[in-house]
C-alpha positions, 0 to 999 in steps of 0.5 A: 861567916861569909856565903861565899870565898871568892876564886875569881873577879872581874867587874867594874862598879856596875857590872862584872862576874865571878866565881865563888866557893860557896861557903854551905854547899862547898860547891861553884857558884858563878854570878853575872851582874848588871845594873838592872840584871843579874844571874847565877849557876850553881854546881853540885860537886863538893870542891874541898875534897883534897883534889885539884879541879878546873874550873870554867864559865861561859856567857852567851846568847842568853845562857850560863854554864858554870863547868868543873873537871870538864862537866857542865853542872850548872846552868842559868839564863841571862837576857840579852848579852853582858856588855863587858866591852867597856868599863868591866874590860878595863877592870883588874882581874880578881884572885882569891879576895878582893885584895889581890889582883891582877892587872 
């Protein structure tokens, strides 16, 4: 079975972000990539609980939040600032499964 289900994609070849159901803990977890860094935030809410939740990320100054309903509930760090202005800001938006995607 896979780790994770996939709710939300953008990224190149190289670089990119994403949120994901984590498949064990049924909470967020959101990644950030580069070809030499990469970093990741967890949530702790269980999220297959029959209601609909808001989900958001932000990257900044060196710092991830992975928020649901509202509430920030995982953090990480990330040096220096991703550079999406390119190839990654070109890329299609991911929804579900890499099979679907928005352009």
């Amino acid at each position: 079975l896979p780790s994770h289900q996939q709710l939300f994609n953008k990224s190149s070849s190289t670089q990119g972000i994403s949120l994901n159901l984590d498949a064990n803990s049924r909470s967020l977890h959101l990644e950030v990539g580069a070809p030499s860094v990469s970093a990741a935030a967890d949530g702790s809410t269980d999220l297959v609980d029959d209601n609909w939740h808001f989900l958001a990320a932000t990257i900044g100054n060196g710092a991830l939040g992975a928020y649901i309903d509202g509430q920030r509930e995982g953090s990480g760090s990330y040096p220096g600032s991703p550079d999406f202005s390119s190839d990654v800001a070109t890329a299609p938006v991911g929804l579900g499964d890499v099979l679907h995607y928005i352009n």
